[in-house]
N, C-alpha and C positions, 0 to 999 in steps of 0.2 A: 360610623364606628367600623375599625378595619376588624377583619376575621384572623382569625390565627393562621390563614392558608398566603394572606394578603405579604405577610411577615414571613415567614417561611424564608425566602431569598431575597429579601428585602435588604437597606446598609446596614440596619441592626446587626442581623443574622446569617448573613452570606457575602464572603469576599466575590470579586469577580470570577477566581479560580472555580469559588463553590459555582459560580450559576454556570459556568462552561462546563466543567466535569457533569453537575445535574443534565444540563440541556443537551448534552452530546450521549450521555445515558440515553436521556429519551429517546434522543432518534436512533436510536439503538445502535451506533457505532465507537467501536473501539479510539482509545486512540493511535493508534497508528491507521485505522479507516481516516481519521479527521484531516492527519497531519498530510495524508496520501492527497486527497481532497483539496488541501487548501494549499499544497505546495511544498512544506515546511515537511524539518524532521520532528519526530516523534519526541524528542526530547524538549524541542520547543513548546510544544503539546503541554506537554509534563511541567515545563516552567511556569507556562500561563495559570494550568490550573493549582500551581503550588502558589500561584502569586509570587513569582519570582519576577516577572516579567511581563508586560503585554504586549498584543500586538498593537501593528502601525492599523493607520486608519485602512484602508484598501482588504487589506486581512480581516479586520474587526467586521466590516461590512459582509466580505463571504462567506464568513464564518454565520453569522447572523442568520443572513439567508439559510442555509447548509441546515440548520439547528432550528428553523421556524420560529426564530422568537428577534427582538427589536437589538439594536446595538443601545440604546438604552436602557434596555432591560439588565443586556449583559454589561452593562459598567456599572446602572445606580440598583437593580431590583424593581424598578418602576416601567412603568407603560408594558406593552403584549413581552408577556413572557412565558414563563411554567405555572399549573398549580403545583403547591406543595406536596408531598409524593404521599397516597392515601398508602397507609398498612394491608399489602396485597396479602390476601389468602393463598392457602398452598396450588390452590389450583391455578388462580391467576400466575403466579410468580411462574408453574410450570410451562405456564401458554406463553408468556413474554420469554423463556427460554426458547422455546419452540419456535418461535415465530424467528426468535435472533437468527436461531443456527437456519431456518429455509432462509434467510436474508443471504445470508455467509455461501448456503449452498446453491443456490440462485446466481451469485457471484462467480463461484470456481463453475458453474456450468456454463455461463454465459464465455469464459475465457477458456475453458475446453473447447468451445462450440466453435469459437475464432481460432485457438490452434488449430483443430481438426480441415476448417476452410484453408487455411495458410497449406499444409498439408496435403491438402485435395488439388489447390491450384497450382504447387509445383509438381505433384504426379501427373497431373494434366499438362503441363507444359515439356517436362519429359518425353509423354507418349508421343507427343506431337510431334518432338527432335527428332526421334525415333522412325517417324512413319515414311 
């Protein structure tokens, strides 16, 4: 007997849009993180999970990986994919905020930390002109 979680994003109950938007939630990136990620623009993002559109196989695959779940998850609902999304309490929901935004700010430091290098090796190559 299947469970009401099993159905959730199952063909019933979820286009392929629904299980990309869900799965791209959970790993908690935006879409323009995805579209950055997998190449494409943002808008293509946007088509797939409107069901406008899908992608070619080679996409469907990194996309897959990227999202921890099967490219047959993300076409039929079937084989490794998401459970259905349990009613987070306030606290939780505030901790997967929290966690979003160190993810986001984890990011802009790690590309500060490369500007600042970029930065540091041409003042260093200056003094050297210089000497």
């Amino acid at each position: 007997m299947m469970s009401e979680t099993a159905d959730w994003f199952g063909p019933d109950a979820a286009t392929f849009g629904d299980r990309v938007a869900g799965a791209r939630e959970a790993a908690g990136m935006t879409q323009a993180q995805l579209a950055r990620r997998l190449g494409v623009k943002k808008s293509t993002i946007v088509a797939w999970e409107d069901d406008l559109s899908e992608p070619r196989a080679n996409r469907l695959s990194m996309m897959a990986g990227m999202l921890n779940v099967s490219i047959k998850w993300l076409l039929t609902g079937e084989g490794e994919g998401m459970e259905a999304p349990v009613d987070l309490s306030d606290e939780t929901a505030d901790l997967s905020a929290i966690t979003a935004e160190l993810r986001v700010l984890r990011g802009e430091m790690r590309s500060s930390a490369e500007r600042a290098a970029r930065l540091e090796k041409r003042v260093r190559l200056m003094m050297e002109r210089q000497e």
